[in-house]
N, C-alpha and C positions, 0 to 999 in steps of 0.2 A: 396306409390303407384308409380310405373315407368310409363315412359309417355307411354309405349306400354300399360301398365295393364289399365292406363287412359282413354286411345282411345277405347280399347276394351270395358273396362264398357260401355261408353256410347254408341257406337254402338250395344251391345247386347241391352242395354235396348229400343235404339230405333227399332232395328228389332224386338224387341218383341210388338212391336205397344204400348210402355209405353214411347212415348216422353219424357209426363209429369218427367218420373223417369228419365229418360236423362237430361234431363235441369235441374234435380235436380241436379246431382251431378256436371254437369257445373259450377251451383252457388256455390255449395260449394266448389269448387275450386280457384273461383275468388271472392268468399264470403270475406276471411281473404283482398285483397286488396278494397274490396267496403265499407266495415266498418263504414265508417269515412261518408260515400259520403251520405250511406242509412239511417245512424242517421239524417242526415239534413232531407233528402226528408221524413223522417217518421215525422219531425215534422212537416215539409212544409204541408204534408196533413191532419193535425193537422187544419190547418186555412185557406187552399186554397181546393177547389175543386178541382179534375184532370178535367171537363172540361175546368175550369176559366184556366189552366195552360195550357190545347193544345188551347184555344185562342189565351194566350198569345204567345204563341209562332208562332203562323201563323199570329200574327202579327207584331213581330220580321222579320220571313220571307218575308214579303208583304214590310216592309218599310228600313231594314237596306240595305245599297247600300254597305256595303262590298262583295268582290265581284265581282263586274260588269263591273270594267275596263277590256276591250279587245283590243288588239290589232291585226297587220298583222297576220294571221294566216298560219303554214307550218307545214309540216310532214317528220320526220327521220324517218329512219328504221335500228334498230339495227341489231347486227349480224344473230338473230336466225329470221330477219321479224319482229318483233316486232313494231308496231305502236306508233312513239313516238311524241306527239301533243306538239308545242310552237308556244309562239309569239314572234313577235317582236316590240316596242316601237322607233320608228326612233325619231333622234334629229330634233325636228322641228322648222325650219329657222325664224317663226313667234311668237314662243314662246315666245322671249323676250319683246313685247311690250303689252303681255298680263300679265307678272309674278309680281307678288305683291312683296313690299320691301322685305316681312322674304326669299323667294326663290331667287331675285336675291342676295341678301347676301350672301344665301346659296352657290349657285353654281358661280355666278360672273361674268361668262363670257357668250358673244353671242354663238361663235364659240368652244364649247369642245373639245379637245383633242381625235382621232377617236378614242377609247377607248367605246369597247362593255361588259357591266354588266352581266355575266350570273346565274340567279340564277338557285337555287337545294333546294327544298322542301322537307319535313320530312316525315317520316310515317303516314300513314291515314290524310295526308292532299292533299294538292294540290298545284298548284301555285299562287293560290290566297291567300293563307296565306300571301304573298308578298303586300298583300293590301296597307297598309300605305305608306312602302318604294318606290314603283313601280308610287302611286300620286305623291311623293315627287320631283321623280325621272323624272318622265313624262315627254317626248318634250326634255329635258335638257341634256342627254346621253343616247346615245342607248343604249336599254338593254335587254337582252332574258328571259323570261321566261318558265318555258316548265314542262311537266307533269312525271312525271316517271313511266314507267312501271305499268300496271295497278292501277293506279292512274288518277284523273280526269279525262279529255278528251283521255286519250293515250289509246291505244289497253290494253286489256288483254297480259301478257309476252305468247308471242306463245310454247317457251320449257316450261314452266311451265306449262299452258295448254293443248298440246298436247302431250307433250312427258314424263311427270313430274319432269324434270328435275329441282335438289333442285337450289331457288333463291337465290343467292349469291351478297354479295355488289359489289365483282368482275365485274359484270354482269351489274350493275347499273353505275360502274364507265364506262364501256364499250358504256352506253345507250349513258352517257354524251358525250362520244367520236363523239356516230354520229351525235346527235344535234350540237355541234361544228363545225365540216362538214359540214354539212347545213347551220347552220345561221351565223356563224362566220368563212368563211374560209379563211377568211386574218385577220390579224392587231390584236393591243393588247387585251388582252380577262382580265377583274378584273371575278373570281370567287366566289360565293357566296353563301352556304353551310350552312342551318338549322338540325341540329340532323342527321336524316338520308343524307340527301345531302349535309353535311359536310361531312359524310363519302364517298360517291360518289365522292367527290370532291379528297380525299386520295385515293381511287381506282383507278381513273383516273390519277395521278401521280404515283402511284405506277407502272402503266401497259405502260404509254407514257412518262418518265420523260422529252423526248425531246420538248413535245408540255412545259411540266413547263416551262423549260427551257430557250426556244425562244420565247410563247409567252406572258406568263401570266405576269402580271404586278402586280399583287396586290392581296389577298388570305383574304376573311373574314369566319372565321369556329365562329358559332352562335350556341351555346346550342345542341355541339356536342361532339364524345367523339373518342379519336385513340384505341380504345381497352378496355379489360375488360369489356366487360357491363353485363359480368355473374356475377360479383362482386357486383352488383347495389341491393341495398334493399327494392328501389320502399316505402322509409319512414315508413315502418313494423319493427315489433320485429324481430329477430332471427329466431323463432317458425315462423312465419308465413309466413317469405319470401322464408325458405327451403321448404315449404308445396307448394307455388304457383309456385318456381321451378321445383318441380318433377310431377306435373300432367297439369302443364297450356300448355305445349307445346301438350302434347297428347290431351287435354281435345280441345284445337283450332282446333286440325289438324280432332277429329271426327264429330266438330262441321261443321267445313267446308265440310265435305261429306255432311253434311244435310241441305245448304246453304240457301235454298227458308225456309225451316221451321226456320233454325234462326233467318229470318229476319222478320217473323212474331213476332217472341220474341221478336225482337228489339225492334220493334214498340210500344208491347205493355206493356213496360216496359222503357217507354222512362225518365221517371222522375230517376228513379234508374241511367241509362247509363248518364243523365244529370250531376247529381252531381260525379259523375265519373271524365267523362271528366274536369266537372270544375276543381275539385282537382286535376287534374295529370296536368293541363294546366298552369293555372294559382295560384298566393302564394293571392294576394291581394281579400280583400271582397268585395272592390267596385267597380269590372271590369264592365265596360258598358252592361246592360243585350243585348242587339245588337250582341254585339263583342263575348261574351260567345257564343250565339247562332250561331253565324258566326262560330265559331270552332269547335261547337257541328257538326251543318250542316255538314262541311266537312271532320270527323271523322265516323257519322254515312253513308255516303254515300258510303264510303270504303268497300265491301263487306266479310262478313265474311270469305270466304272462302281467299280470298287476305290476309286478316291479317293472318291468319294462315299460310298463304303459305312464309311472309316476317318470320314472328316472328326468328325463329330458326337460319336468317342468320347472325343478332346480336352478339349472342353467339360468334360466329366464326370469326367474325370482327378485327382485328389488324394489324394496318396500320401506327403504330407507324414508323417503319422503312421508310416510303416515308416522312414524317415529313421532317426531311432536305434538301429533295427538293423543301422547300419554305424560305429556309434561304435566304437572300440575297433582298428581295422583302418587302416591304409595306405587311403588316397581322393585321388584328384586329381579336382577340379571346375574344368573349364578352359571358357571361351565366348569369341566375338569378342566383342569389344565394339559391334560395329555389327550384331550380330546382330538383323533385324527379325521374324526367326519365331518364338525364343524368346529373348527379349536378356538378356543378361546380368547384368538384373536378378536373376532366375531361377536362375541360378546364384549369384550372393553370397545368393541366400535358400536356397540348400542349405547351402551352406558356415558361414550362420549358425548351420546345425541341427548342423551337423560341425564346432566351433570347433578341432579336430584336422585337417580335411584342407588342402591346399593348395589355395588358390586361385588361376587362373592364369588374369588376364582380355588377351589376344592384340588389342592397335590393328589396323585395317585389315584386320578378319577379317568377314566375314558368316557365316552358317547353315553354310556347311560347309568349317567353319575345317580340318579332317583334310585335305580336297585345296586349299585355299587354302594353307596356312600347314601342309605337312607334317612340315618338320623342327621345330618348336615340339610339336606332339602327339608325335612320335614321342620326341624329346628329353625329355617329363615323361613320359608311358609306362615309358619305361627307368627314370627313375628310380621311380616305382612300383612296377616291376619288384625294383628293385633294396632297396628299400623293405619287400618282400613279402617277400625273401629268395631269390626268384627267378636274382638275382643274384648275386655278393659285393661289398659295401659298397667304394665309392670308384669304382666304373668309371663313373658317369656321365660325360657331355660337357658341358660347358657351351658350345663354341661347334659344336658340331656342325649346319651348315647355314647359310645365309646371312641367316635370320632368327631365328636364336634369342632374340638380345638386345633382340628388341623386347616377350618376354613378358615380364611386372609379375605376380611373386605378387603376391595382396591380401592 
């Protein structure tokens, strides 16, 4: 089935007022990747009630503080208008006499080096994914975080909405340009790029290598990938990753016309999307049930019609050739190794382009090794930091947190 023949089934069967048969064939679509996720939750309701579990989960909600740090709030506008929401974390003068021994270890000095952190968030997340690193960080280095393009707090993308013009990583690396603009228009900028805003981060050199050039100091690409991601098998057979390629793009793009009825589905089907998420997220079975629901939250909050409208621009994605515009600078390229969305092949093929950066591939990590495995990112961060000048030389930690010792430079 082609993704045209895709779209079309399911929009006939929804215009024929047979949802039900529409959402059928959705599932069987994305059936072959849920597999694995639905054998859990069918045993889950084996022994748990579905109310006991939306309990549980609104009280996940009610008490996990992932999340909740906010900072100065400001607004970019990309080229097309586009509403683009960030904060900012100022270095603050009085931090030091509240910082506990493992933090000033950490970072070491009063006075940082004016040296601004900007992060860039993945697909169907936000900038709160940043939770761990952005406390660590806190007071200690200014740093930006900010929302991408129909993502958390930032406007819907105004061409994609109004004009339908296809979202391109191009576009994303563009957004990064005007937040830059805004919150960083002077002094060194360290960039800092999960999965999709790794790629943003490559777009944005690709399109300004001048701003690399002059201002960037320091480059971390985290569970990200320069290219090929149509090559990716999402941990399936053969059989079943060619079947999810040929109708998932079509099957998102008719689901997305019918936006407000998918997300009825969503809802009521949340135990299925849960173990979903959990497997593409995270490798390890003891993730904090908290932290899982923290990533669920901000996966499911992404609107259907938005994941449809990025998915396609993936495909298209290779950026390998801006790569060398980070020779010469401080780069950490760090992935799970059980990463199935972008594995960490993908990172040893940046690193090969960077035979200068460090590479740091993380056991028992999936796709968002940053809340899986947070004192490992935060631990090469700092030293990056420290790397950049950011720091002064020797205040890294090497056993700061309980799993540091399981990262292997490569």
């Amino acid at each position: 089935m082609s993704e045209s023949s895709a779209a079309a089934a399911v929009a006939s069967a929804a215009g024929a007022g047979g949802w039900r048969r529409a959402t059928g064939i959705a599932g069987a679509a994305i059936g072959v990747v849920a597999a694995g996720a639905a054998a859990t939750v069918a045993i889950e309701r084996m022994t748990v009630g579905r109310n006991i579990r939306r309990k549980a989960r609104l009280a996940l909600d009610a008490v996990g503080p992932y999340g909740t740090l906010r900072g100065t709030p400001g607004t970019a506008y990309a080229d097309d208008g586009t509403e683009l929401y960030y904060e900012v974390d100022d270095i603050d003068p009085e931090a030091d006499a509240d910082l506990g021994p493992r933090r000033r270890r950490l970072f070491g000095r009063k006075a940082p080096a004016p040296v601004t952190v900007v992060f860039s968030h993945g697909y169907c997340l936000s900038q709160d994914s940043w939770h761990f690193q952005r406390a660590a960080l806190r007071g200690v280095v200014r740093t930006v975080h900010w929302d991408q393009r129909s993502h958390g707090r930032s406007g819907r993308g105004v061409d994609q909405l109004e004009d339908t013009v296809p979202l391109t990583i191009d576009q994303l690396g563009r957004d990064l340009k005007a937040v830059l603009d805004a919150a960083v228009p002077e002094g060194p900028i360290v960039l800092v790029g999960h999965s999709m805003g790794g790629m943003t981060v490559m777009a944005l050199a690709a399109q300004y290598p001048e701003l690399i050039r002059e201002r960037v100091v320091a480059t971390a690409f985290v569970g990200t990938s320069s290219g090929r991601l149509g090559e990716v098998n999402f941990g399936l057979p053969v059989a079943g990753v060619n079947a999810v390629r040929r109708v998932l793009p079509g099957v998102l793009k008719a689901l997305g016309q019918r936006a407000e009825l998918v997300e009825k589905g969503r809802r009521a089907t949340a135990d299925l999307f849960a173990g979903i998420i959990k497997r593409y997220s995270f490798a390890g079975r003891d993730i904090d049930p908290a932290v899982a629901r923290f990533a669920e939250r901000m996966i499911e909050s992404t609107p259907i019609d938005v994941v449809a409208e990025f998915y396609p621009a993936f495909t298209d994605h290779d950026k390998t050739e801006a790569l060398p515009l980070f020779a010469g600078m401080p780069v950490l390229v760090l992935a799970g190794l059980q990463d199935l969305v972008t594995p960490s092949e993908h990172s040893e093929a940046i690193a090969g382009l960077l035979p200068e950066a460090e590479l740091v591939l993380v056991p028992d990590a999936g796709h968002l090794v940053m809340l899986e495995h947070p004192e490992v990112v935060t631990d090469r961060l700092a030293d990056l930091l420290t790397r950049a000048g950011a720091v002064p030389a020797g205040t890294t930690v090497g056993t700061y947190g309980s799993t540091s010792s399981t990262a292997q430079p490569g």
